[in-house]
N, C-alpha and C positions, 0 to 999 in steps of 0.2 A: 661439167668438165671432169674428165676422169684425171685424176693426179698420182703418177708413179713416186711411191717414196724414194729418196737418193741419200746414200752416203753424203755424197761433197752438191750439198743444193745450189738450183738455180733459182732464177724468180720464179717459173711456171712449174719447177718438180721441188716444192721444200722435203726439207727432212723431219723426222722426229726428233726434238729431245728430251731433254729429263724437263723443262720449262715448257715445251708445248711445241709448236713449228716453227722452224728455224730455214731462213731462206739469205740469200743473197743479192744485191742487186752489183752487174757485174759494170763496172763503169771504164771505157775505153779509155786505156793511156793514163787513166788516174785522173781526167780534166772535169770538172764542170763547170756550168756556167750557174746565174741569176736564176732562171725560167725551170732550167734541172732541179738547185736548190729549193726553189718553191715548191716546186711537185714532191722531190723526197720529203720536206716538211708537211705539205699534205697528207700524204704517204703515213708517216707516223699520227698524225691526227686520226685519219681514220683507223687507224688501226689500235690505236689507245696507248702507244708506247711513247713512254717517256725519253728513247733514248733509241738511237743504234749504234754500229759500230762500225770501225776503220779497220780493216784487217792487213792481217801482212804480207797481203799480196794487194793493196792498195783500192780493195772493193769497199763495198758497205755492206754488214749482215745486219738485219732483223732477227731477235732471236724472242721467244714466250709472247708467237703471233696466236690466236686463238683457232683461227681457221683460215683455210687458204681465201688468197686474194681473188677477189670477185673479178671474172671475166672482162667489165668494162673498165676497172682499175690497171688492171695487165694491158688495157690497149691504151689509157694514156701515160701508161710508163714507157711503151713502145714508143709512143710518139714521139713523145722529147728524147729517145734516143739511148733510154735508161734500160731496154729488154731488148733483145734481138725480137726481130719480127717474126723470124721462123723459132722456135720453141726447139727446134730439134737442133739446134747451135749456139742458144743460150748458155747450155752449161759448158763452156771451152771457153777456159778463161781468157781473162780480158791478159792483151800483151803490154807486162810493166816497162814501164819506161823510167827513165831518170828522171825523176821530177822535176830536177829543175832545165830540162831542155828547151830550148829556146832561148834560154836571158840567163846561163852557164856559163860567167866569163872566158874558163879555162876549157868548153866542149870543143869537140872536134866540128861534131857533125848534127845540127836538128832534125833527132829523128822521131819527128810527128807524122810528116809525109811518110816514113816507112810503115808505121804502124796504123794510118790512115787505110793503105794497100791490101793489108793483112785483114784488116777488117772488112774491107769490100771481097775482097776474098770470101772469105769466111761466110759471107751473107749470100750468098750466089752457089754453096756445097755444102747444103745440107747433108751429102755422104760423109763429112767429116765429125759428124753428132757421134759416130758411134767411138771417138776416140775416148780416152779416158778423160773426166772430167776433172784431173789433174793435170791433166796436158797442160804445160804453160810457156811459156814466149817470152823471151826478155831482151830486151836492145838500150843498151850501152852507148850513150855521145861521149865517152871518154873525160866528163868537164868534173869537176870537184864532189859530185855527190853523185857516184857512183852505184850502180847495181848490178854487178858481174859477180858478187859474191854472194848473193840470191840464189835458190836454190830451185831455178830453173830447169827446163828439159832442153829447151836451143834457149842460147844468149848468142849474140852478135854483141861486140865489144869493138867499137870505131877504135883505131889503130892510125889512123893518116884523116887526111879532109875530103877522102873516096876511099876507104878503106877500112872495112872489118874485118876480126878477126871470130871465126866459129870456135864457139864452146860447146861441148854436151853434158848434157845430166845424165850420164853413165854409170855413176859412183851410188855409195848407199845412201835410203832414206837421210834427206835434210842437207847434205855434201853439197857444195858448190860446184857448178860447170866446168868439165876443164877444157883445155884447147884440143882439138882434134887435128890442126895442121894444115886449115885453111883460109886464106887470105880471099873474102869477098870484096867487090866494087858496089858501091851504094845499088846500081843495076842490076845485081845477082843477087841481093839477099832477098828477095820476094822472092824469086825462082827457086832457091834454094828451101827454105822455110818452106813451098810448096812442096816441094818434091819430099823432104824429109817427113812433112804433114802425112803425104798420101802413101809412104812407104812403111809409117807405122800402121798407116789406118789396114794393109795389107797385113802387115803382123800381129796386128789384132786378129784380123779375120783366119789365119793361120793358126793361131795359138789358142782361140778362145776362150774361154773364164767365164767366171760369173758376171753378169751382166750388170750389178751393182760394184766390183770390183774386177776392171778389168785391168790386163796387162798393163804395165806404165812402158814408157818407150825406153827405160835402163833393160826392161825385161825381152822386148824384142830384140833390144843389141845387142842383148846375151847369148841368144836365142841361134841368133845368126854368124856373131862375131863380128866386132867395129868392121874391121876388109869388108866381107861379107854385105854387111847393112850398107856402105859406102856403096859398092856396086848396083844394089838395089836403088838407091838414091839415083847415080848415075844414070842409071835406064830409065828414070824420072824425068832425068833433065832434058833427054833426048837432042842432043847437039851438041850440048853446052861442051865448055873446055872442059879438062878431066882431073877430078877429084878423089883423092885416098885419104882416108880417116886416117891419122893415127893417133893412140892414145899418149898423151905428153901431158907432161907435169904444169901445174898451174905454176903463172908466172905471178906471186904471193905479192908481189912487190903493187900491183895493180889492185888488189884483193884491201880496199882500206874499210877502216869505220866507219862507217855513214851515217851512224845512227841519231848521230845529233848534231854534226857538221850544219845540217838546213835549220839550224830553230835559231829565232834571233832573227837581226836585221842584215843584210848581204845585198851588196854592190851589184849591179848587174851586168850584162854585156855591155846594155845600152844606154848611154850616156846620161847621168843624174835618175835614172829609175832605181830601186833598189826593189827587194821582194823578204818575207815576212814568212818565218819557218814558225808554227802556232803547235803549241801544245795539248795534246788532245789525252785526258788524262785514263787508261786503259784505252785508247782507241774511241771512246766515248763521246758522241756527239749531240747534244740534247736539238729538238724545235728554234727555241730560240737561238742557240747558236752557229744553225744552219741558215736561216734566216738572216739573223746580224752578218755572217760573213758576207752570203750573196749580195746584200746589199754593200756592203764596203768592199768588194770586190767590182761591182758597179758603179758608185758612185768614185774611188777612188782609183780605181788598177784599171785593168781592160778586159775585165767582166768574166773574169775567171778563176776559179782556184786550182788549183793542185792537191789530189792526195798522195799520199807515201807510203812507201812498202813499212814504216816505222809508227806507224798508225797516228801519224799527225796530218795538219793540213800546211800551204803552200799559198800564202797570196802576194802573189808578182805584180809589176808594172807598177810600184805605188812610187809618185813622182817627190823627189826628196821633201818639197814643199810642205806634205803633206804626212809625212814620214809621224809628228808628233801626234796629231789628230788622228791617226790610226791606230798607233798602239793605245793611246786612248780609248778610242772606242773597242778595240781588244781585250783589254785588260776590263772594261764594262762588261762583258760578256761573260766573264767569270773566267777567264784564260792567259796562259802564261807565254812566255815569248823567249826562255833563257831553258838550256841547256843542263844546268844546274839547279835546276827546280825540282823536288822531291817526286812530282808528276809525269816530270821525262824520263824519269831511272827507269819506272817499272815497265813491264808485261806479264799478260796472269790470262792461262785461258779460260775457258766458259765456268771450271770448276764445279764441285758436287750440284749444285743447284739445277746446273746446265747441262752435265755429261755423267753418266753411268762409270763411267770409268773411273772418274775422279775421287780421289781419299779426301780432299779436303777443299771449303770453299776460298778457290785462290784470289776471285776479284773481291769480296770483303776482306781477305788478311792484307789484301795490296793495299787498298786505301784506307786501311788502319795504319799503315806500313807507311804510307805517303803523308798521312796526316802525323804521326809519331817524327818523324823525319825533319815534317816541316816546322812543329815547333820545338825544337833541339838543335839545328842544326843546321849551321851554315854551310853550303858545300861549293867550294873551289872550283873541281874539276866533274864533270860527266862522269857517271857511273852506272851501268847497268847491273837491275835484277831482275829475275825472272821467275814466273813461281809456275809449276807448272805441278796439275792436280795428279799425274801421272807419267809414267816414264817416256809418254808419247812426245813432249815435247811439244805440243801444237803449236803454240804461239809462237815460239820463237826455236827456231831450226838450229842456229849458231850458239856456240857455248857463251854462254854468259860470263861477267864478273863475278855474281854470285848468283847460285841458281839453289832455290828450295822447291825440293821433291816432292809431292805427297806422298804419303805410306800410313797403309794401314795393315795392320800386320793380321788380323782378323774380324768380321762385322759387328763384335762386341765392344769392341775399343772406337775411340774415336778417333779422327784423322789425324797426322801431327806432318811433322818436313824433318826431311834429311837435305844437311845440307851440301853446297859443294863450291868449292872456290875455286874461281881460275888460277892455274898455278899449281893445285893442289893434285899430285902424284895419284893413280890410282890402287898406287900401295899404302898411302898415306889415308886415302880416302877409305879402302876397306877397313884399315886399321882403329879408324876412328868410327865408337860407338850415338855418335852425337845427336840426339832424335829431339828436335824443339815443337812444343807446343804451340798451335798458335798463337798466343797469347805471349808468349817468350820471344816471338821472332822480332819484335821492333826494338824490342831490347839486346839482343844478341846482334842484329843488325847494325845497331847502336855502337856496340864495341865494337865491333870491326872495322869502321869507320872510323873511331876513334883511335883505335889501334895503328891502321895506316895513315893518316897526319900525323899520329907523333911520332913515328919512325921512318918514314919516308924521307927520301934522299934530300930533296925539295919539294915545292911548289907544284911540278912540272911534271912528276913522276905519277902515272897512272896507276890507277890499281891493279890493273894486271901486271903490270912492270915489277910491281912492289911484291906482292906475291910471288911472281914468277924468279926473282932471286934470291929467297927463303930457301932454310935448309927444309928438309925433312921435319927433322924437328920440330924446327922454328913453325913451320907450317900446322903440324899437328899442338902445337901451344896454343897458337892462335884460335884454334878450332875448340880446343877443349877448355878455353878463355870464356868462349860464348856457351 
């Protein structure tokens, strides 16, 4: 089988990286079941890795495979549902959903069935292969753990109990969707999402690029102009009622933190069920604790998990009764269930080990970082960090609480982090000389942690909150503290 290398891999096209081949397995809606779980845990068997990953778009990656996956392995991933069947619409990612739709006290609207559509779709227009393999899809039930501030290309954000509201990823690299000034009925958003699909796939073919890097759909609407693109859409629809893009300011207010809102134990829609937000520490999921969940997803829920754009898992329908005997066997598995566990804070991409680009390795300094964390320090409130080996940002799109850079100033030196805190002014930030070794950073971490519990207002006050009403000053102390 001939195998094209890719930038952003699928299961059938991996990529290179600095660890070896790096692929993905693209998992619809973020669900699986028992029978999936056992096959990705096969999966890893043969393939000799200890571990994969949860990414932040709610897939799993394989990374330091030795060689591509054997022909009859890729047809029993297909089977259970784990690889598109056609190769040529594998790499179009999978359409995130709110993880927790279905059993979302506070949702609008479960949109499984939407994204069920999207997928039949999908599998029936192999012409739509040639979009870009960052193309991505997101849909909004409006219910408590939200993902409209995801940094999607179309979001559809439930608004009413038949009613979406369109977003577009029109803005720069990592920005969230904004509203475009269309009000869909649960009946139009598959037409729609069609029509926009085959309007870029038109703009591709207009504009064409390199075929491992092609146009992304902010670049066609550039291309054209929102009006413009809109009309194109239109002539898509062919009948439909009549729609004008405009571009309008995100409604922030709708725009929350979801990043650990789901871990921990939560009430459901449906009467005495509750569901189980699981901490997955870098996104990291080993054999056996794919295994343990599937099974106590079987034996105790209704045989399913959920993953999350926040690289944890999701097990629903566990009936109160049984509420103790699960975290039980959770916390057997080696995993955490609280928000404020030193293992929820972080995200660290692939780092030196894993990418070329990278000044320093960020998943070792992370879990030096978590484990430093965890015997010092009690933590209250949620906090995120982010380490990220380059200005790329991968892992994590949105500005963090505290985010360490990598920097390497030349290949004689070795990697260290520049730091940056939310809050922190970017006059304040050039100002500041502050470059920590890795070996410094659990410790400088340490302070600043320290620093805001003892001067925070209360309890209650977040650490962006706390930063974000520092002077100048005060902010640059802080910085020149650690």
């Amino acid at each position: 089988m001939s195998v094209e290398r890719s930038i952003c891999p699928d299961i059938y096209h991996p990529a290179v990286a600095r660890d070896g081949l790096l692929t993905r397995l693209r998992i619809p809606g973020g669900v699986l079941n028992e029978f999936q779980c056992l096959a990705i845990a096969q999966l890893l068997e043969s393939t000799g890795l200890e571990y994969l990953q949860v990414t932040n778009r709610a897939n799993l990656q394989l990374r330091g495979l030795a060689q591509d996956l054997a022909p009859d392995l890729l047809t029993r991933l297909a089977d259970c549902g784990l690889a598109a069947i056609d190769p040529a619409v594998d790499g179009i990612r999978n359409m995130m959903l709110s993880p927790t739709t279905g059993f979302d006290a506070q949702e609008l609207i479960d949109v499984r069935p939407l994204a069920e559509a999207w997928y039949e779709y999908l599998t029936h227009h192999p012409e739509l292969g040639v979009l870009s393999t960052k193309f991505s899809v997101g849909v909004d039930g409006g219910g408590t753990v939200g993902i409209i501030d995801r940094p999607n290309d179309i979001t559809l954000l439930a608004v009413s109990d038949n009613g979406f509201s369109l977003h577009l990823g029109i803005g720069e690299r990592g920005d969230a969707p904004v509203p475009v000034g269309v009000r869909l009925t649960l009946a139009e958003c598959l037409p729609m999402l069609v029509a926009i699909a085959q309007s870029y796939r038109q703009g591709i073919e207009l504009l064409g690029g390199d075929a491992r890097r092609k146009p992304r759909l902010r670049d066609v609407v550039r291309h054209w102009g929102l009006t413009g693109f809109s009309e194109i859409v239109q002539r898509e629809l062919a009948g439909s009622r009549r729609f004008i893009f405009k571009n309008l300011a995100p409604d922030r207010e709708s725009y929350g933190e979801n990043g650990d809102r789901h871990l921990g134990v939560h009430q459901q829609s449906q009467t005495g069920f509750y569901y189980l937000g699981i901490v997955l520490p870098l996104g990291r999921w080993t054999i056996d604790q794919i295994e343990g969940l599937g099974k106590i997803a079987a034996r105790y829920g209704s045989g399913h998990i959920r993953l999350t754009p926040w690289q944890n898992i999701i097990v629903p329908d566990i009936n109160e009764r049984d509420l103790a005997r699960v975290q039980e066997l959770i916390t057997d598995l080696g995993l955490v269930q609280t928000a404020n566990h030193p293992s929820s804070l972080l995200r660290a991409c692939a780092g030196a080990t894993g990418c070329q680009f990278a000044a320093t390795d960020t998943q070792a300094d992370a879990i030096d970082l978590a484990n430093y964390l965890a015997a010092k320090f009690s933590l209250d409130r949620p906090l995120n960090i982010h380490f990220s080996g380059c200005d790329k940002s991968c892992a994590q799109h949105d500005r963090a609480d505290i985010t360490l850079w990598g920097h390497q100033p030349n290949p004689e030196q070795s990697g260290s982090y520049r730091l940056s805190i939310a809050g922190l002014t970017a006059e304040a930030e050039q100002e500041s000389s502050d470059i920590l070794p890795p070996e410094r950073v659990p410790i400088a971490i340490g302070q600043l942690i320290d620093t805001y519990h003892d001067h925070r207002l209360n309890p209650q006050e977040s650490f962006r909150a706390f930063t974000s009403r520092q002077s100048l000053a005060q902010l640059q102390q802080i910085l020149h503290a650690v």
